[in-house]
C-alpha positions in Angstrom: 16.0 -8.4 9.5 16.6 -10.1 6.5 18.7 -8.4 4.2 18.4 -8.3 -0.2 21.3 -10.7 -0.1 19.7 -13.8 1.5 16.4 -12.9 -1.0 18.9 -13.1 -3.9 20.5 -16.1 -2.7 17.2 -17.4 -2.1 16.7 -17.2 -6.0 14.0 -14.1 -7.0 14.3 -15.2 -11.0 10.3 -15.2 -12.0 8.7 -13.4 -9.0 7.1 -10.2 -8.6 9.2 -8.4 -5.9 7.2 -5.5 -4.8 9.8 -2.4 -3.5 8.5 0.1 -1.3 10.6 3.1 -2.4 10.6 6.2 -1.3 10.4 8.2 -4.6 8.8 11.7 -3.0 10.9 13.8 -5.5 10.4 17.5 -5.5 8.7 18.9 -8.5 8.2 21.8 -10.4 5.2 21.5 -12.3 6.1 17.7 -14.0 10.0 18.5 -13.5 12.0 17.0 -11.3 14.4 19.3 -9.1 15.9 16.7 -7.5 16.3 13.1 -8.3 18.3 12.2 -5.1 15.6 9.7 -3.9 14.9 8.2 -7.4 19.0 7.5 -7.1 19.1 6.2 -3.8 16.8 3.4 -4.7 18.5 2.2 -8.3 20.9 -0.5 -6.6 18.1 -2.5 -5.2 16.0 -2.1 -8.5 19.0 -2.9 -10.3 20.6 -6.2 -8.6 16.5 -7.9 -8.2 16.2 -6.6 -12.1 19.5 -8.5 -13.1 18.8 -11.4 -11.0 15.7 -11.9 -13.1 12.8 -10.5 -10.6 9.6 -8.7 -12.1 10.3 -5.6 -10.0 7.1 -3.3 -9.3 8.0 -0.4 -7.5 5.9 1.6 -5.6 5.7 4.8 -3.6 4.0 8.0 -2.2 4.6 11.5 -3.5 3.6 14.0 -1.8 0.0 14.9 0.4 -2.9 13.9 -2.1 -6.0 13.3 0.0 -6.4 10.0 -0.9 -7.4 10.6 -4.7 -5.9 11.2 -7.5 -4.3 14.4 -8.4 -2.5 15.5 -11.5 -0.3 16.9 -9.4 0.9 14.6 -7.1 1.3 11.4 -10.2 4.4 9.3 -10.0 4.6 9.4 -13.8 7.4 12.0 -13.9 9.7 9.6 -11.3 8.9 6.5 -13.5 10.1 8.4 -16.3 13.5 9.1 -14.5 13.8 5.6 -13.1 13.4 4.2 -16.7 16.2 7.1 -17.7 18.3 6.3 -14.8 18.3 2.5 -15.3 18.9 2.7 -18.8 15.7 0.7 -20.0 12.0 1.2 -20.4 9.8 1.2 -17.1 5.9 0.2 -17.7 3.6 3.1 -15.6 0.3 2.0 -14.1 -2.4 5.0 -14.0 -3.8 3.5 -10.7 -2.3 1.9 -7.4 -4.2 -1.8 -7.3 -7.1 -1.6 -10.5 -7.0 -2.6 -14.1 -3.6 -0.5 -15.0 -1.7 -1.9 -11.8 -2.9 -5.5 -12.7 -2.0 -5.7 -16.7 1.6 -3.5 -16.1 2.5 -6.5 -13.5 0.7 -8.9 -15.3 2.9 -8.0 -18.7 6.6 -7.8 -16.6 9.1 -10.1 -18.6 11.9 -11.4 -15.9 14.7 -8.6 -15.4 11.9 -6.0 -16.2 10.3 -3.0 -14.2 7.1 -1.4 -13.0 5.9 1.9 -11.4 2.5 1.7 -9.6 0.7 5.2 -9.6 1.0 7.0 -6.3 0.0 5.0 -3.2 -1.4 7.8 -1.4 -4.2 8.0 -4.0 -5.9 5.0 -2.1 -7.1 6.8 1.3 -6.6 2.9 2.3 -2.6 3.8 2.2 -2.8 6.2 5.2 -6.1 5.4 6.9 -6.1 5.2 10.7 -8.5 2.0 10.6 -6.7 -0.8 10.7 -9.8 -2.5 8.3 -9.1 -0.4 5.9 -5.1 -0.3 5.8 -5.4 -4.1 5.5 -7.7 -4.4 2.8 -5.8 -2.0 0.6 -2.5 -4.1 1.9 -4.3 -7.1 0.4 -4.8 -5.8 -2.8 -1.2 -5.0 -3.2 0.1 -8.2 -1.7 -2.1 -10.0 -4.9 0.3 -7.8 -7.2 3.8 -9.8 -5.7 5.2 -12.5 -4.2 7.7 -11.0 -2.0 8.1 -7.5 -0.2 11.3 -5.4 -0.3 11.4 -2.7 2.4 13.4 0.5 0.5 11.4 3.2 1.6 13.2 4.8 4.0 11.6 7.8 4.3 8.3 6.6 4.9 9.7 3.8 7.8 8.4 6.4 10.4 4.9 5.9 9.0 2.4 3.3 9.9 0.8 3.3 6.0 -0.7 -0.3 4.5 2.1 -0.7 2.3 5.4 0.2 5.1 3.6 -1.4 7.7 0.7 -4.1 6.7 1.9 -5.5 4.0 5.2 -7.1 4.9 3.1 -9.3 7.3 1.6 -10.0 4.2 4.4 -11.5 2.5 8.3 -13.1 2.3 10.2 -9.6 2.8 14.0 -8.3 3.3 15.3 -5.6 3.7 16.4 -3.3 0.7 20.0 -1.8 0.2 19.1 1.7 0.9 17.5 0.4 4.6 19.8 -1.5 5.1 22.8 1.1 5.1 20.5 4.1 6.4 20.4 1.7 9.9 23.7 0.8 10.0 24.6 4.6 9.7 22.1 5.8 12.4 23.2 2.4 15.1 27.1 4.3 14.6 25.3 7.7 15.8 23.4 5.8 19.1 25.6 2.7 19.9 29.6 3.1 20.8 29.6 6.8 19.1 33.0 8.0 18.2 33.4 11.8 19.7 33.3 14.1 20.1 29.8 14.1 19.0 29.2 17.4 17.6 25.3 18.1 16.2 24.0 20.7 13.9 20.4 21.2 13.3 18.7 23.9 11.6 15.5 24.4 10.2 12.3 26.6 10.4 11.0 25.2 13.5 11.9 24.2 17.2 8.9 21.9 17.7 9.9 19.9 14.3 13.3 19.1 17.1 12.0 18.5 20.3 12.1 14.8 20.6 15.2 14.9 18.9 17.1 17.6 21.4 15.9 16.0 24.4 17.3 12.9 23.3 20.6 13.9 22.0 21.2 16.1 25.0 22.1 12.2 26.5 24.5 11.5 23.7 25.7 14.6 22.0 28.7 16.6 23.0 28.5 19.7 21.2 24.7 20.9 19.5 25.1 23.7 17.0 21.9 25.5 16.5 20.6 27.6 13.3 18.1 28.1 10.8 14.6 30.1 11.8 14.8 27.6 15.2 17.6 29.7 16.2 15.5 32.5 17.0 13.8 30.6 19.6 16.4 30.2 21.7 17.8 33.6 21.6 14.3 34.8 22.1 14.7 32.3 25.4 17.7 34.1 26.9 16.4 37.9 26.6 17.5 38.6 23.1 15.7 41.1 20.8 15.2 39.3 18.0 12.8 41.5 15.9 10.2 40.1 13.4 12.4 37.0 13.6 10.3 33.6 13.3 9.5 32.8 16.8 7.8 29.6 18.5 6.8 31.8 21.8 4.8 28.7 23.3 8.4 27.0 22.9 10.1 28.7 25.3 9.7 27.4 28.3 10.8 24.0 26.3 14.1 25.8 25.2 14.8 27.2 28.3 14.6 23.8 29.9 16.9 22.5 27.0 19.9 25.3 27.5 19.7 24.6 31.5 20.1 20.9 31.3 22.8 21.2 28.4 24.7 23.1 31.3 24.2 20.9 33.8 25.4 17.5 31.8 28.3 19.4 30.3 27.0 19.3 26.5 27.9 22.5 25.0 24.9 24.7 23.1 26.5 26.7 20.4 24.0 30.0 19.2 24.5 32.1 16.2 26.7 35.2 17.5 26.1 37.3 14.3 23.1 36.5 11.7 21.9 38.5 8.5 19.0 40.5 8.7 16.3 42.0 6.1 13.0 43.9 6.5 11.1 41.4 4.7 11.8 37.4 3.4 13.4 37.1 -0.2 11.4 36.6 -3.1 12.0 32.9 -3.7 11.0 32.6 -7.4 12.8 36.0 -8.9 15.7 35.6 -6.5 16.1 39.3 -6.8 18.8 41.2 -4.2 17.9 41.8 -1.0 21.3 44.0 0.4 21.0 41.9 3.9 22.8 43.5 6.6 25.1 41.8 9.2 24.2 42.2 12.9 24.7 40.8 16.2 22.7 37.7 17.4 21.2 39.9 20.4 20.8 42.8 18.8 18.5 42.2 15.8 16.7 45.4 14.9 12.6 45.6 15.6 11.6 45.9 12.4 14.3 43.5 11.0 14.2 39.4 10.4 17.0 36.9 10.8 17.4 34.9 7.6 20.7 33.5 7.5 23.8 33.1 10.7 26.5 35.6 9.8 30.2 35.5 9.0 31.2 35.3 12.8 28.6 32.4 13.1 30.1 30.7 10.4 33.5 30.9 11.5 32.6 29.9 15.2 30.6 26.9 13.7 33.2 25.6 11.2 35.7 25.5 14.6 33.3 23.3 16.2 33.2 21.2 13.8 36.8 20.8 13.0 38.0 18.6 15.9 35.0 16.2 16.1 35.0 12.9 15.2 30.9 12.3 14.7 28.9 14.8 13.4 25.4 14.6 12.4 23.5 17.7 10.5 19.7 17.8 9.9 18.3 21.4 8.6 19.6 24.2 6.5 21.2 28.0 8.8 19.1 30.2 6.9 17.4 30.2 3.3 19.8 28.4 1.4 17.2 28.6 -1.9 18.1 32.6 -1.9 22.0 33.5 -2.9 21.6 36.1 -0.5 21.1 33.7 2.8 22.4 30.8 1.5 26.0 31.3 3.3 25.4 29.8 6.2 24.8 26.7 5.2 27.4 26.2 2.5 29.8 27.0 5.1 28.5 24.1 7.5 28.5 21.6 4.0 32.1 22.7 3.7 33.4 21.9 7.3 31.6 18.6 7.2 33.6 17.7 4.1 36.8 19.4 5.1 36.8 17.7 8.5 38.0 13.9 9.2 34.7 13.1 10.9 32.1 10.6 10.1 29.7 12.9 8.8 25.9 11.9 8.2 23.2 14.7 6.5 20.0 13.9 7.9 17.8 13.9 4.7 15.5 16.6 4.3 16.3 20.2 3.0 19.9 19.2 4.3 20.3 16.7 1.6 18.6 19.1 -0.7 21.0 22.1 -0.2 23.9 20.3 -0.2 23.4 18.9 -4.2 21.7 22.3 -4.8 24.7 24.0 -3.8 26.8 21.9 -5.7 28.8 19.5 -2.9 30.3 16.3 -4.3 27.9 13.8 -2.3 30.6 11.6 -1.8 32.4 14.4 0.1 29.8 13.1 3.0 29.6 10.3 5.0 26.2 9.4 4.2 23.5 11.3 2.5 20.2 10.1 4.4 17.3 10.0 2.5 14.9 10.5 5.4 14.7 13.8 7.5 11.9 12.6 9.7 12.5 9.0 9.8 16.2 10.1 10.8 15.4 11.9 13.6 12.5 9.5 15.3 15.0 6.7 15.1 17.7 9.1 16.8 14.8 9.9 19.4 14.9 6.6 20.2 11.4 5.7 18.7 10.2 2.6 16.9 9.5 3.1 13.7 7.1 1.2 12.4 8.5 0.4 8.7 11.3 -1.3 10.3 9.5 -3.3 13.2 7.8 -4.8 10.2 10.3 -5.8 8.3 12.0 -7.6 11.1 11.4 -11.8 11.2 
């Protein structure tokens, strides 16, 4: 896989380097909650802008149905691109038409472009291979070489992660490149113990990632609405607790083989309960009450793991040497049930580990709550992505981008 630093050595002064970011920012209305993404991408941008490249960047945001939508438009994360790189970024209202053409078409060396939001073109995600391609050759007549940077999307087989490097001279960006090296140092020669946490709504969203880790992993910490699952698995009450019930068998399968290899399943001991989920936008009180894992009131949900849980977790943590964290312990966006996972942010940074956050809500609570991201290990930018490659999957953004 070529890497940025052979394409700068190469020379990219005068040509049109096309960067695949990954600039799917969460917004609120046109406001941008968190500009983690938009961040992660600025060293590439920067070093191809001060080498003299014409950089047009382009990304997806969001789900649009392969047209336009107000509210899916990039035009909010060129605006903090421009902000974060300290200079004016030109905005094209389409993906490859008349805006896309002149915005490329008036790049000075050194300067920047944002295309309008790739998934906008149903050619971006279409199945048909006829179609990806064709909307892959309209963006490869908008650059002369492809950088890879996207690596939240790496996991998707879209015309312009997986097409359109074939398409053109491409590298590897910065961001790619460091989000692999992190994820070989949790699959090759892994320091341990290995200790995993992963939280989260759902136990299907972890499958492929349990079953593989169950090879690898020491110690798995489980939390978040998935929790409830697997005490549902071993006879618990767990009341009006989100359950997957045609995941049980799957779970059940998972706790016996942990036992059998030796990897230790760690389960909430204690959570918080209320009769109804919090009111998200008003954040108003909730007076949760602390109970035992396996004895959750009927009429009662589990939204958070409680102070026992927290404790227990935080000791787990505290001896490893790897840990690796995707998904939040309860709902970390209500004060109330938020506990849990600021305690986890806080062993990670007060342990001596290598400590990766698998992208996601992770990455989200831990700037929401107000961690130092340099406290970490590594930040990933890519929830999904993360976890195929720990599954052991190809992804097919990478595949491409290899010579």
């Amino acid at each position: 896989m070529k890497t940025i630093d052979q394409l700068l050595a190469d020379g990219v002064a005068g040509k049109r380097v096309f960067v695949r970011a990954d600039l799917n920012v969460p917004l609120d209305g046109t406001t941008i909650t968190d500009d983690g993404r938009i961040r992660a991408v600025l060293p590439t941008v920067t070093r191809l802008a001060e080498a003299g490249a014409r950089v047009v960047v382009a990304s997806h945001l969001g789900r649009p149905k392969g047209a336009p939508d107000p509210a899916f438009s990039l035009a909010p994360a060129a605006a903090r691109l421009g902000e974060l790189l300290g200079t004016e970024v030109a905005f094209a209202s389409d993906t490859v038409g008349e805006s896309a053409r002149a915005a490329v078409e008036g790049l000075a060396d050194g300067r920047v472009a944002v295309l309008e939001n790739l998934r906008f073109n149903p050619g971006e995600t279409a199945e048909d291979d006829a179609e990806r391609g064709a909307f892959a050759d309209a963006l490869a007549a908008l650059a002369d070489v492809y950088v890879g940077d996207g690596f939240g999307a790496v996991h998707r087989k879209h015309a312009s992660v997986y097409d359109l490097p074939a398409r053109l001279p491409h590298a590897a960006g910065q961001l790619i490149a460091a989000e692999v090296a992190v994820l070989r140092r949790l699959t090759e020669d892994v320091e341990r113990p290995y200790a995993v946490v992963l939280g989260g709504a759902k136990v299907s969203d972890k499958l492929g990632v349990i079953d593989h880790l169950l090879e690898k992993a020491d110690r798995i910490l489980i939390g978040g609405g998935m929790a409830y699952t697997f005490l549902k698995a071993q006879g618990h009450e767990i009341g009006t607790s989100l359950l997957q019930e045609d995941q049980i068998p799957a779970v059940r399968d998972y706790l016996k083989r942990a036992e059998e290899r030796g990897v230790e399943f760690v389960l909430p001991v204690d959570v918080l309960v209320s009769p109804e989920f919090p009111d998200l936008g008003t954040k108003a009180p909730t007076h949760p009450a602390v109970v035992a894992a396996d004895a959750i009131p009927a009429d009662r949900q589990g939204l958070d793991i409680g102070p026992a849980s927290r404790e227990l977790y935080a000791s787990k943590l505290a001896d490893a040497a790897t840990v690796f964290w995707n998904g939040p312990m309860g709902v970390f966006e209500h004060p109330d049930f938020a506990g849990g996972t600021r305690e986890v942010a806080q062993a990670l940074v007060d342990t001596s580990a290598f400590t990766v956050v698998g992208g996601g809500d992770s990455a989200a609570a831990v700037r929401i709550l107000g961690f130092d991201e340099a406290a970490f290990g590594h930040i990933s930018t890519g929830g999904g992505a993360s976890l195929e490659y720990l599954e052991g999957r190809t992804l097919p953004g990478l595949a491409a981008l290899e010579d």
